[in-house]
C-alpha positions in Angstrom: -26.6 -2.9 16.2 -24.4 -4.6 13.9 -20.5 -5.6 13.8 -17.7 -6.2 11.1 -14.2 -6.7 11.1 -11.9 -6.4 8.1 -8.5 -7.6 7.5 -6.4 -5.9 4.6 -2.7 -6.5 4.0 0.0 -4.0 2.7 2.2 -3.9 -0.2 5.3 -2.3 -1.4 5.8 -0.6 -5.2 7.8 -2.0 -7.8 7.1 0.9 -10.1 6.1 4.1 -8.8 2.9 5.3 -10.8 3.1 8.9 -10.7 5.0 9.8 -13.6 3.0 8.0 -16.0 -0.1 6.3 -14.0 1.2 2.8 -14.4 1.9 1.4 -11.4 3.6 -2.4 -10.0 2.5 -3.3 -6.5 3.0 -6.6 -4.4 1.0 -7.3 -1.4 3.2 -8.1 2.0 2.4 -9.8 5.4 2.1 -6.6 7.7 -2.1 -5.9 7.7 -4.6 -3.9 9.1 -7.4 -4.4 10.6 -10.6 -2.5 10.8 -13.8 -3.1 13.4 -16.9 -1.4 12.3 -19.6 -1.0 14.7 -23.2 0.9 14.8 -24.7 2.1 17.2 -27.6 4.6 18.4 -27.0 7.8 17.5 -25.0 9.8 14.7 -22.0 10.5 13.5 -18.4 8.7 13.0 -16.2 8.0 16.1 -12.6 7.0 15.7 -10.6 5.1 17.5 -7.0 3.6 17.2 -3.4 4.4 18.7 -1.8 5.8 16.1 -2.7 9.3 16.0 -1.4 10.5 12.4 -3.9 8.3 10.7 -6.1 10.5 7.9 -9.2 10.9 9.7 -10.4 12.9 6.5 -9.2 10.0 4.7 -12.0 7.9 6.5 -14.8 10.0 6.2 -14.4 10.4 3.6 -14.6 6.6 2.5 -17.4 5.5 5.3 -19.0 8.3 3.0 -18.5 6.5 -0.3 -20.5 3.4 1.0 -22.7 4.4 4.1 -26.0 6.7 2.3 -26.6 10.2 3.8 -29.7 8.8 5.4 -28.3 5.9 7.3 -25.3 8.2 8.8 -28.0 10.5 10.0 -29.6 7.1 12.0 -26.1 5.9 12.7 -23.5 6.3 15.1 -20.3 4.9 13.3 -17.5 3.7 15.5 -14.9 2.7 13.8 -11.8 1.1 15.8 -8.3 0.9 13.5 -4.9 -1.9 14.3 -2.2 -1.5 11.9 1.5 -2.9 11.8 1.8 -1.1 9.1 4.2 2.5 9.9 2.4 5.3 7.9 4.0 8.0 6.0 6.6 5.2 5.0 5.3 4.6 0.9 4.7 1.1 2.6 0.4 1.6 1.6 -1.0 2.0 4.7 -3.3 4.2 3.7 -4.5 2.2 0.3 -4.8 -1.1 3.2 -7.3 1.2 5.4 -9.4 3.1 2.9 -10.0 -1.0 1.9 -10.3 -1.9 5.2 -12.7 0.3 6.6 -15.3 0.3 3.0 -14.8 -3.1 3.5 -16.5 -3.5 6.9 -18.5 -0.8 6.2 -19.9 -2.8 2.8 -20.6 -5.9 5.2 -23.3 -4.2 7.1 -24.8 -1.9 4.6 -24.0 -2.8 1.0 -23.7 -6.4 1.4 -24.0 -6.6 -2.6 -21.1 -4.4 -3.2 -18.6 -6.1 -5.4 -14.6 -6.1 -5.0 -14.1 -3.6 -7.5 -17.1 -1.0 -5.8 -15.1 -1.3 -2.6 -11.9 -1.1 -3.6 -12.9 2.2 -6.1 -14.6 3.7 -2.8 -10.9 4.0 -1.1 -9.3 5.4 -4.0 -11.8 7.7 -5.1 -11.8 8.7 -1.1 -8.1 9.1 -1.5 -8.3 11.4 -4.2 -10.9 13.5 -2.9 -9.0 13.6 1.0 -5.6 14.4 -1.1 -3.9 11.8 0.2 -3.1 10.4 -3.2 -2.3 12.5 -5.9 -3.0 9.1 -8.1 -5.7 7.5 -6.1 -2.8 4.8 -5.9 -5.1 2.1 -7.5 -1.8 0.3 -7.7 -1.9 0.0 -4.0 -4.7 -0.7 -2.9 -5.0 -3.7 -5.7 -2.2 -5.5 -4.1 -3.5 -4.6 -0.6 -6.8 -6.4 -1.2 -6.2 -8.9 -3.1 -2.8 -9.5 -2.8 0.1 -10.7 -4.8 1.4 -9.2 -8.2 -0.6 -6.8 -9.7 0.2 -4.8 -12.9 -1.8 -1.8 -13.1 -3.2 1.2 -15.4 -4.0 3.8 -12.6 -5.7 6.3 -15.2 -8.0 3.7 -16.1 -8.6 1.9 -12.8 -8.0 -1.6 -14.4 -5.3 -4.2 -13.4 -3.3 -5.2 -16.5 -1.9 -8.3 -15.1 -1.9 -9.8 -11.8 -0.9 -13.0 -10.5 0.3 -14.6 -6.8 3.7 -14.1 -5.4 6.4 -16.3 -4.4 5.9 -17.5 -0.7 9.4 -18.6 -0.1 11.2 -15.4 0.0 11.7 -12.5 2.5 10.7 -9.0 2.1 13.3 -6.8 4.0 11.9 -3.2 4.7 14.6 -0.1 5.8 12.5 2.5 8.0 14.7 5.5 8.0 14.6 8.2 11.1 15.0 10.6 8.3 11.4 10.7 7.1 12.3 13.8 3.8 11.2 12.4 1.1 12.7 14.7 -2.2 11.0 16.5 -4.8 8.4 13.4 -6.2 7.6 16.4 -9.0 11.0 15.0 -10.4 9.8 11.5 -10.6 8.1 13.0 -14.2 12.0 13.9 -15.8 12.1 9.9 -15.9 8.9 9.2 -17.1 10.4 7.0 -20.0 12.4 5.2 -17.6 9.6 4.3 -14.9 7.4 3.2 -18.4 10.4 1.1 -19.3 10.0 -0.4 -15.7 6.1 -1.0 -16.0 6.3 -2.9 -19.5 9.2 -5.2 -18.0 6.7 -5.7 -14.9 3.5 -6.6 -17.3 6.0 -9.1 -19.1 6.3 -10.4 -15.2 10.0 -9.1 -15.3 9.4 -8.1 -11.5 12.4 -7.8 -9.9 14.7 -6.2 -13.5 11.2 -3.6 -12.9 12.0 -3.2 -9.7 15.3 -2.6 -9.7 15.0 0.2 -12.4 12.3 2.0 -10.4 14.9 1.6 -7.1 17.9 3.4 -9.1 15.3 5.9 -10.5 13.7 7.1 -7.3 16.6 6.9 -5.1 18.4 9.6 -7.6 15.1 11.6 -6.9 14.8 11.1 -3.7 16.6 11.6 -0.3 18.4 8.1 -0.7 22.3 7.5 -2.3 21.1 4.9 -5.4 24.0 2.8 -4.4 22.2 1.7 -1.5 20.4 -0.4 -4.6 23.5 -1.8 -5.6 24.7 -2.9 -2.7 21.7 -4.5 -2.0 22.0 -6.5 -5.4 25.0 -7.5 -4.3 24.1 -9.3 -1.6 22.0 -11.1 -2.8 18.3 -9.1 -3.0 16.2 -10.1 -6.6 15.1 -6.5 -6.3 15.4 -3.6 -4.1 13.1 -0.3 -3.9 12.2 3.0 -2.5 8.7 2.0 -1.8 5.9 4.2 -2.9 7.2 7.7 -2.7 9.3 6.6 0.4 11.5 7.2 2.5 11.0 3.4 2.9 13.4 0.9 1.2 11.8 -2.7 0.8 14.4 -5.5 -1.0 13.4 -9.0 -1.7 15.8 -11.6 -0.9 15.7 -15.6 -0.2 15.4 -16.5 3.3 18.9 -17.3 3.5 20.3 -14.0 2.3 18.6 -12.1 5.0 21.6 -11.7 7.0 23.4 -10.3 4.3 20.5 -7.7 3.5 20.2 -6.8 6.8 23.7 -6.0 7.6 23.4 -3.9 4.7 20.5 -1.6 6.1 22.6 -1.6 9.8 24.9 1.1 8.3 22.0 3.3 7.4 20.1 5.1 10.5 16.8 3.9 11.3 15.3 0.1 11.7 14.1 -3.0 9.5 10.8 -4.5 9.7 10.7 -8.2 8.1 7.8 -9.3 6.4 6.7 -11.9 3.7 5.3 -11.6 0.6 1.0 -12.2 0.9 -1.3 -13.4 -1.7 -4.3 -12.7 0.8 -7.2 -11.6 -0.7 -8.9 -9.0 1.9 -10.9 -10.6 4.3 -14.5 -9.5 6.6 -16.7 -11.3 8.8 -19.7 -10.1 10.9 -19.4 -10.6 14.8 
């Protein structure tokens, strides 16, 4: 009988990597945490409240670090908390692919390194389809936090540093959850790889900003949203991911202002702050 428990943050995009497999991610507050328990028996038992959660996704990655042989000898229960909303482009997913081969890892690959269990989630990602990319953009700034500049194709960060801990990440939920054509999000490839090479050059927020007017003309949001948001104040301002969620970045003491903003729109805001947590497991 054995124990672990995982915690692994989220992150919002500041350039979307499917049109060219270069991705900008930065990890936020809101996390996820995974319990991982074994018991007599066999197979894997989920639990947790929110009931559009990828089971295939799961299996899929308890697969990718638990051998054949010890799932037959194994029951695996596996019991999920997130604040993170799913569906939104806000990385759930990326956070608990790493959160569950994370616990996983504690108990039966104890030697596994960052990289193995961070490459079990994506490579489970792919193979559940719910990345078309794998999203190694993600799930870089969901375990280890911060800024991370990355080459998707090749499964290596670029550049990656922390983020700034004094400002506010403001994040728009919309009730409208359509998300657009993402096939589209190739027309602009040149314009998302202009993003990424201002992003290496740590040009976050200019990166950011490019990849929020070039999405929202893609997507289901009015790119003036973007604008506005400039305007009052946020350093940048996104569709996350492949949305519908909008995330803008702002000084505490613009928040009001950014806020007020997402009150015309329908739907709610979730405030969070920007996290340089690396992902985090203990045995209990």
């Amino acid at each position: 009988m054995a124990k672990a428990k995982s915690t692994v943050h989220g992150a919002i995009s500041l350039v979307n990597a499917i049109a060219t497999q270069k991705g900008a991610t930065l990890g936020i507050s809101l996390k996820v945490e995974a319990t991982v328990e074994t018991s007599t028996g066999r197979g894997i038992i989920l639990q947790s409240k929110n009931k559009s959660l990828s089971s295939r996704l799961i299996n899929k990655t308890v697969e990718k670090i638990i051998s054949k042989n010890d799932l037959e000898q194994n029951k695996i229960t596996i019991t999920l908390e997130s604040e993170i909303p799913t569906g939104y482009g806000l990385k759930s997913s990326s956070a608990i692919s790493s959160a569950v081969a994370l616990a996983c890892a504690k108990i039966f690959k104890p030697k596994f390194t960052d990289q193995q269990i961070l490459l079990a989630g994506v490579d489970a990602s792919i193979e559940s389809k719910v990345s078309i990319t794998g999203a190694y953009d993600d799930a870089c700034s969901c375990y280890y936090g911060g800024f991370n500049v990355t080459d998707n194709a090749k499964k290596k960060r670029i550049y990656f540093e922390k983020g700034p801990t004094n400002l506010v990440v403001v994040i728009f939920i919309p009730k409208n959850r359509k998300r657009g054509n993402l096939k589209n999000l190739k027309v602009l490839s040149s314009v998302f790889k202009n993003a990424w090479e201002l992003a290496k050059k740590t040009k976050y927020w200019e990166a950011m900003i490019i990849n929020g007017l070039a999405t929202t003309s893609i997507s289901n949001s009015d790119p003036r949203i973007i604008t506005n948001l400039i305007k009052k104040g946020a350093l940048g301002a996104s569709v996350s991911g492949n949305g519908p969620a909008i995330a803008a970045i702002t000084k505490k003491e613009n928040e009001m202002n950014i806020k007020k903003i997402f009150s015309t729109l329908d739907g709610n805001v979730i405030i969070s702050k920007v996290s340089n947590k690396k992902a985090e497991v203990h045995e209990m």
